[in-house]
TORMIVO-555431 format. One record per residue: x, y, z of N, C-alpha, C in turn. Coordinates in steps of 0.1 Angstrom, whole numbers, plus 5000, padded with zeros to 4 digits. Example, Ala and Ser with C-alpha at 12.3 -4.5 7.8 and 13.67 -1.06 7.14 Angstrom:
# TORMIVO-555431
513249435078512349555078513249675078/512849785071513749895071512950005079/
END
This chain:
# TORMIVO-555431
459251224127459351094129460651044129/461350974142462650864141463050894124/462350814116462350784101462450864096/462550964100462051134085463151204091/464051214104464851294110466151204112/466651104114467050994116468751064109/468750984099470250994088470851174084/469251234084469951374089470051514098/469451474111470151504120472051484125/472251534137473751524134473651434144/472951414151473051314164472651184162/473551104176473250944175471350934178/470651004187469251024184468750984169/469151104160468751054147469250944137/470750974138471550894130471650784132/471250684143471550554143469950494145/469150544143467650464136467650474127/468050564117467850554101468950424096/469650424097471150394097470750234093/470050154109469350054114468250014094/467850084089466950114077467850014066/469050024067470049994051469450044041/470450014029469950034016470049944008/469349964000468749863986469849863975/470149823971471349843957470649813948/468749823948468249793933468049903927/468649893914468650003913467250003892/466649973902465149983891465150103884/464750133871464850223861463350223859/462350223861461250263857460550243845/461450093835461550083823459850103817/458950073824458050053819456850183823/457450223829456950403830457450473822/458650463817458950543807458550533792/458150433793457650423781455950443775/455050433786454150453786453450613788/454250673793453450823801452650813808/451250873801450250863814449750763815/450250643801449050463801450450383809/451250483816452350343824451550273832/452150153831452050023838452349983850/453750073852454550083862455150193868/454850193882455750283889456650283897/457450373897458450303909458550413918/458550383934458750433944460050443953/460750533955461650523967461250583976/461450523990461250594004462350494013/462250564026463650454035462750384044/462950274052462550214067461850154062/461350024063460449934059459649924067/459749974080458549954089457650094093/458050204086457550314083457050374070/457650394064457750474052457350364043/458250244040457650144028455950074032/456450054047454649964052453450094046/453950214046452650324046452550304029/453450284022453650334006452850224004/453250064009452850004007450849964005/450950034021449049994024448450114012/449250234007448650303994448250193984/449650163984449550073973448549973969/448349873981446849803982446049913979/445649993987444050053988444450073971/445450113965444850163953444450053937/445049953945444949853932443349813935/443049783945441649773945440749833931/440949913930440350013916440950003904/442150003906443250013896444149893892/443949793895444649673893445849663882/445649763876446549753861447949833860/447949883871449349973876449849893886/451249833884452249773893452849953897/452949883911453350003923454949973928/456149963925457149873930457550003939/457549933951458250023963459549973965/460750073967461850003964462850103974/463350023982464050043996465250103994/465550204000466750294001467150334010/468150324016468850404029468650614027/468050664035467350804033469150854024/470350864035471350904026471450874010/471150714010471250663996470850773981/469350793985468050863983468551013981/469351113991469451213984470951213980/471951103977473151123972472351073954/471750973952471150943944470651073935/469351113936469051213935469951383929/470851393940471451463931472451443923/472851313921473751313912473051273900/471651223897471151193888470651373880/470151413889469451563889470451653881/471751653886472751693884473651683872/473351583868473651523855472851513842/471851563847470651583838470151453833/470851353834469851263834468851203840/467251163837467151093843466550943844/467550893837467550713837468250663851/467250553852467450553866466550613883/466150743876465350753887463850733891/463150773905461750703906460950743900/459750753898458050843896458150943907/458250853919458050933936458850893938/459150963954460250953961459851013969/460750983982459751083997461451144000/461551244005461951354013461451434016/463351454033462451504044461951634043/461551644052460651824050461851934047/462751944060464251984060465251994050/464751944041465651944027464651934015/464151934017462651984004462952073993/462752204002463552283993465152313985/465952243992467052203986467152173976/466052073972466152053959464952083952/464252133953463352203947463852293938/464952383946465052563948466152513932/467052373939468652343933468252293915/466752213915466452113906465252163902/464352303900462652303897462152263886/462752223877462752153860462551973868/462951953880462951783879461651713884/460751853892459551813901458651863892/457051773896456051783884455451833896/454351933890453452023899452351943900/452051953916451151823920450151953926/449952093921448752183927447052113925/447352073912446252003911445551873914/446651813924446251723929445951733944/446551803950446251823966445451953967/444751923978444052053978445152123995/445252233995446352214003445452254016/444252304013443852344031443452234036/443652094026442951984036444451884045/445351994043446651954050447252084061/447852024074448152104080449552214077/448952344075449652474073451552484070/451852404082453252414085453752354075/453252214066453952144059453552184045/453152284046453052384028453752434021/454552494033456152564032457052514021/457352374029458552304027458052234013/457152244007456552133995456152253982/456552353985455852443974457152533970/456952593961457752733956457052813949/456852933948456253043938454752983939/454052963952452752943949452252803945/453252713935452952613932452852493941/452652343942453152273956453152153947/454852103951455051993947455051853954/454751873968454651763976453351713976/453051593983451651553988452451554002/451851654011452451634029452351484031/453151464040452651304046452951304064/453851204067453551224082453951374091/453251374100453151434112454551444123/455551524123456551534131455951634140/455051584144454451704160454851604173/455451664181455851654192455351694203/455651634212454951604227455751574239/455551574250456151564261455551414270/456451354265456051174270457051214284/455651144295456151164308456051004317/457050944325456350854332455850884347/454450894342453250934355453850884370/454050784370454450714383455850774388/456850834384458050874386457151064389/456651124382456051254381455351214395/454351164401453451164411454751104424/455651074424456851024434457351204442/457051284429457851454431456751514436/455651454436454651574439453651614429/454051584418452951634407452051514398/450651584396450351494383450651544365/449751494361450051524349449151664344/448451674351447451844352448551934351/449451914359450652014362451552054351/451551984338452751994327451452024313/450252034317449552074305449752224302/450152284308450452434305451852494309/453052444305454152484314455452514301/456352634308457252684301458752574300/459852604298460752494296461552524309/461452644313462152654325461452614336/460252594338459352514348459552384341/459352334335459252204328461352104337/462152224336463452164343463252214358/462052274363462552254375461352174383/460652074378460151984379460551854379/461351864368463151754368463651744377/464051864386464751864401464051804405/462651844409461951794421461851664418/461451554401461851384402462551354406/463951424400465551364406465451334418/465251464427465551454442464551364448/463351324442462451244448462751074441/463451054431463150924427464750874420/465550964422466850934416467550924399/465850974397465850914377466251054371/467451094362467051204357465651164347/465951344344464551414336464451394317/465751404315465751424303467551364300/467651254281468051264277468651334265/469551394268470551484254471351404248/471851464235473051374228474251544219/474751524229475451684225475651724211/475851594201475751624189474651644179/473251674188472351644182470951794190/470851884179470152014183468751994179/468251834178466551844176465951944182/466451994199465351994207465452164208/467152194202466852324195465752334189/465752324178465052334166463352304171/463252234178461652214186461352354195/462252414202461752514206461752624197/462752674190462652794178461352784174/460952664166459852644156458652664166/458552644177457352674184457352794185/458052864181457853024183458153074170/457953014162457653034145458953084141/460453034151461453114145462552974137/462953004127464352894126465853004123/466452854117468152924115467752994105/467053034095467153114086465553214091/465853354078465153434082463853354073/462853434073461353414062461853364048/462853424044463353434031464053274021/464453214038464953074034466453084030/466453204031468353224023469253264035/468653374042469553424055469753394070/470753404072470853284089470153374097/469653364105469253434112469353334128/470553414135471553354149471753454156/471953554152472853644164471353714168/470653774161469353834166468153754168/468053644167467253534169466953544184/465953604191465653614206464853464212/464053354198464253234203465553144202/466153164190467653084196468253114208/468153264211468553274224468553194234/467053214238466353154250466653004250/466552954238466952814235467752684241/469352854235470752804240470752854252/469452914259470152924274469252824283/468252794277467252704282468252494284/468952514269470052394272470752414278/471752514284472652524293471652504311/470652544310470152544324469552404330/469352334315469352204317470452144323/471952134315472852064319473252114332/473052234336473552304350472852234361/471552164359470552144370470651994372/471551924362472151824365471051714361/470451724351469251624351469451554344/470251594333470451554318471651404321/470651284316471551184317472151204295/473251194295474051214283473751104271/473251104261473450954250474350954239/475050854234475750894223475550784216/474450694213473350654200471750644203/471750574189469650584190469250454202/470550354202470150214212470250284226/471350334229471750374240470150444244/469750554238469150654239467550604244/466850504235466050374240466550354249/467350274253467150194265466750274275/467450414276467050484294465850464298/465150484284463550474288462850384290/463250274284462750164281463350084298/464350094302464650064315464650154328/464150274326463250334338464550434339/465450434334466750534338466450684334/465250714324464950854321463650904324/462951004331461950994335460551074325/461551164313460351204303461451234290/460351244279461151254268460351344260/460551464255460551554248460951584230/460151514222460351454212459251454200/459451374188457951404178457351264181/456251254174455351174175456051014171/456751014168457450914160458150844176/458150834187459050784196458250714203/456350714199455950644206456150464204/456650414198456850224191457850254200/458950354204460250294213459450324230/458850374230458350374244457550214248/456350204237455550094238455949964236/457749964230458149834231458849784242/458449864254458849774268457249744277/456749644273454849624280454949614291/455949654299455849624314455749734315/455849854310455849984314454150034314/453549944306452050004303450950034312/450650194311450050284321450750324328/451950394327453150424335453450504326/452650564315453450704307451850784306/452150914297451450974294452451054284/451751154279452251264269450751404274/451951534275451751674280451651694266/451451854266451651914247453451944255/453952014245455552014248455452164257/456252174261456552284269456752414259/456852554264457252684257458352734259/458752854251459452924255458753034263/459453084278458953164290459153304281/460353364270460153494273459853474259/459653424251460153474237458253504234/457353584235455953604233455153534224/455353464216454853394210454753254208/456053194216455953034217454653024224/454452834214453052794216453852674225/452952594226452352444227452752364220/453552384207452752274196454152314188/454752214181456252234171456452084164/457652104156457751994145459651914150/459151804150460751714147460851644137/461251654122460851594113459851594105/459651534097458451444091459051474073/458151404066458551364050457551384049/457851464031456451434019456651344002/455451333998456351273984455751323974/456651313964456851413957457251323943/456651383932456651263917457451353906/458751293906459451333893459151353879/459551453875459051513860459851413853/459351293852459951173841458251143838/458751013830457850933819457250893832/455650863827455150823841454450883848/455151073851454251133859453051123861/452251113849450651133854450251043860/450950883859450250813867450850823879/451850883882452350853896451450973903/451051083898450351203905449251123906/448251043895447150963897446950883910/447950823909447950703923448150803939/449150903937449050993950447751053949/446851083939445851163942444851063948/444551003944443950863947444350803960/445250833968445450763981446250873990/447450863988447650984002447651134000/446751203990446051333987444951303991/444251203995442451203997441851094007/442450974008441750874013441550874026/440750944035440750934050440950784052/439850684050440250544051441650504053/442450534040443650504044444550554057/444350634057445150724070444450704081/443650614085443250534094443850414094/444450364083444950224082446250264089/447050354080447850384083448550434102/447150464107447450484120447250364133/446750244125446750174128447850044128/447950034115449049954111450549974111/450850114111451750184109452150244122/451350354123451850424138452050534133/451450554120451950714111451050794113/451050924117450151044120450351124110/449251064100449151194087449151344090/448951434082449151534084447351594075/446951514073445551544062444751554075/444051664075442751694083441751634082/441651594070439851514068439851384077/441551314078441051194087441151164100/441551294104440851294122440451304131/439051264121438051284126437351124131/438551024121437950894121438350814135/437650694133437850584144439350564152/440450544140441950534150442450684154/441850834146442350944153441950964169/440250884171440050894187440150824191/440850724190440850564202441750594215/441450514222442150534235443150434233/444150484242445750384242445750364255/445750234259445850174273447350204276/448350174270449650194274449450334276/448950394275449050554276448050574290/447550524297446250534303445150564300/444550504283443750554278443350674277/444350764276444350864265444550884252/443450954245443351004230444851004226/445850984225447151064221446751044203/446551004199446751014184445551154182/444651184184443651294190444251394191/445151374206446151514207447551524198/447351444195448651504187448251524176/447251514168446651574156446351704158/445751724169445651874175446851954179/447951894183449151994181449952034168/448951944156449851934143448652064139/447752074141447452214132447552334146/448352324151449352424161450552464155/451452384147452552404149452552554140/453852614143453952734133454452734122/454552814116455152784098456352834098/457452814094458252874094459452794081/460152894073460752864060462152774063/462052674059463452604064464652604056/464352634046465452714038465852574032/467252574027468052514021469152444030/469552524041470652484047470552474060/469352364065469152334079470252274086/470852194082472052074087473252104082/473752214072475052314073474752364082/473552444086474252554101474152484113/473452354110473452274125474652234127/475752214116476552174119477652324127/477352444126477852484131477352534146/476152514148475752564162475952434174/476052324167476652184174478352244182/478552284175480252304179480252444187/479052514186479352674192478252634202/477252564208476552514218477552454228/478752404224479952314232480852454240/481052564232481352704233480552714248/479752784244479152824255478852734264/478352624270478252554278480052544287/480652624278482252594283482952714289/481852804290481652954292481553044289/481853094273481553184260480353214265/480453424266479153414268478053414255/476753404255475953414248475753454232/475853614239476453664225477153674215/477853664224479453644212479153474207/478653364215478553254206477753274195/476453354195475953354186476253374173/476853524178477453644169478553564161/479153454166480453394159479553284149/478753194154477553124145477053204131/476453344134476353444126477253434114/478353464115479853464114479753404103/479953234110480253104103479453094088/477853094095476553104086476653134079/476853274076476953344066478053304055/478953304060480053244052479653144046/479353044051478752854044477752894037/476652974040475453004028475853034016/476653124017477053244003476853183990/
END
């Protein structure tokens, strides 16, 4: 989601929607959780975006007082950076006065502090049941079998197309339900040359769409292990970094260098599909002149790498309740609402625009509704269905250290460095920054 990828990604894509979020300088102490344990009174919550993350904490929050009236819920606003500079300096210091019950972080750094801090997280095994959540986001919330997260939204991604620009080239939307990435850009030619719109925007500082294709082929920057880079033998990085160079060669790629910039193409007809997580549909649907003039494909594959699917992750957050005073009621109230409540995760897809990651609720009324802006198709439907697609794969500790180095060696090769050697020098780098 925008919101779960945003502040740490390297790109204006991510970096300047979170950014848009601020932060809160309250700096609430939990006084009244601490003192109670499991009879606290109060909890306190951090998460970022008030139109994402706090609105969803929030509607918990209702559904749970309904029952519970006697636990104040204070949801309390943080810039995502805020949140994990916070965090570890409290963690780090061994104190913790000052910190929340919960707190949400992103999937991508989960284990970072898990692996950095496992004395600071309370084991929430007994409160989720984990097969009633989709696979991929087990990974990033657990260690040694245990799982400290409650998963929450859905960073499944999809291929948002505008239909009327696609049927100008010759195709409908039948045509992109089964297609590789290298068909996927040369379908881009045939819009360009038929309608003048490029196909896709890039932000050179920014390797989401890396990371969307690896992960569809159950590969990332690190090996299974979560510790070792894995770059130079990576046969989906490969294909990846050559699949981005064939884009920019084919001339499709109009360039962005923020999240406004990046909106507008689409929002003003200048880009003709977007390749992204579920989280990008509120920037699509906030131009209504456009409505029935999009759709969404499943995302494209990788052509050689034998195992890419259909189906991969950009983001998403879980939350997760600190081993302070308080825990039990903070695990109580998560168990009680985003561990179990289909109900809510209907609300939530409603009011929100958040695509849980819990299986039991979509099966409900907002997982099959039709979206007129979409041409009345199911998309919350399908994209539930590419979330128990995606593959699993260990994101380690150091997602956004090595992105910072393949940002600068993707500039390499597009500049003519052949392949290998970019890799191999990535390799290089990796290794060295993990150690």
């Amino acid at each position: 989601m925008k919101k779960l990828i945003t502040v740490l990604a390297l790109g204006a894509v991510t970096a300047a929607s979170l950014s848009a979020c601020g932060s809160n300088s309250n700096n609430n102490t939990n006084d009244s959780a601490n003192s109670g344990g499991d009879k606290a009174s109060k909890i306190t919550v951090w998460a970022w975006d008030p139109n994402f993350n706090i609105k969803a904490m929030n509607l918990a929050k209702d559904a749970y007082a309904t029952t519970n009236p006697d636990l104040t819920v204070d949801v309390v606003e943080n810039a995502q950076n805020d949140i994990v500079q916070k965090l570890n300096t409290g963690m780090s210091s061994g104190t913790t006065k000052g910190l929340p019950n919960i707190v949400l972080i992103e999937d991508y750094r989960a284990q970072s502090f898990l692996q950095a801090y496992p004395d600071m997280f309370y084991d929430l095994s007994s409160v989720i049941t984990p097969t009633d959540f989709a696979d991929y986001k087990l990974g990033p919330t657990s260690v040694d079998g245990k799982y400290y997260g409650v998963p929450f939204d859905s960073g499944v991604t999809g291929l948002y197309v505008r239909t009327d620009y696609l049927e100008k080239a010759g195709y409908t939307m039948d045509d992109l339900q089964d297609i590789t990435w290298d068909q996927y850009i040369e379908i881009g030619k045939k819009v360009k040359e038929a309608t003048g719109k490029d196909w896709i925007s890039l932000d050179p500082n920014d390797l989401g769409i890396i990371r969307m294709m690896i992960q569809s082929a159950g590969s990332w920057y690190m090996n299974e292990d979560g510790k070792t880079p894995n770059i130079a033998n990576n046969a989906a990085m490969k294909e990846a970094f050559e699949v981005y160079k064939n884009m920019m060669d084919a001339n499709i790629v109009k360039p962005n260098s923020d999240w406004s910039q990046y909106v507008s193409y689409f929002n003003t007809g200048d880009v003709a599909s977007v390749p992204t997580g579920n989280w990008f549909t509120p920037s699509i649907t906030a131009e209504a002149s456009q409505s029935g003039k999009w759709a969404i494909a499943p995302i494209p594959k990788l052509a050689k790498t034998p195992n890419s699917v259909h189906a991969t992750n950009l983001g998403g957050s879980s939350w997760y309740v600190l081993n302070v005073p308080g825990k039990e009621a903070a695990a109580e109230f998560l168990k009680s609402t985003l561990a179990s409540d289909s109900d809510l995760y209907q609300k939530l897809v409603t009011d929100v625009g958040a695509i849980g990651t819990y299986k039991p609720a979509t099966s409900g009324e907002a997982y099959t509704a039709t979206n007129e802006f979409f041409g009345g198709q199911k998309i919350v439907q399908d994209f539930a269905k590419w979330t128990n697609e995606i593959p699993s794969v260990n994101y380690g500790m150091n997602t956004y250290a090595i992105e910072d180095i393949l940002v600068v060696k993707m500039q390499d090769y597009l500049n003519g460095k052949s392949i290998d050697d970019v890799l191999k020098d990535a390799q290089s780098q990796a290794e060295a920054q993990v150690k």
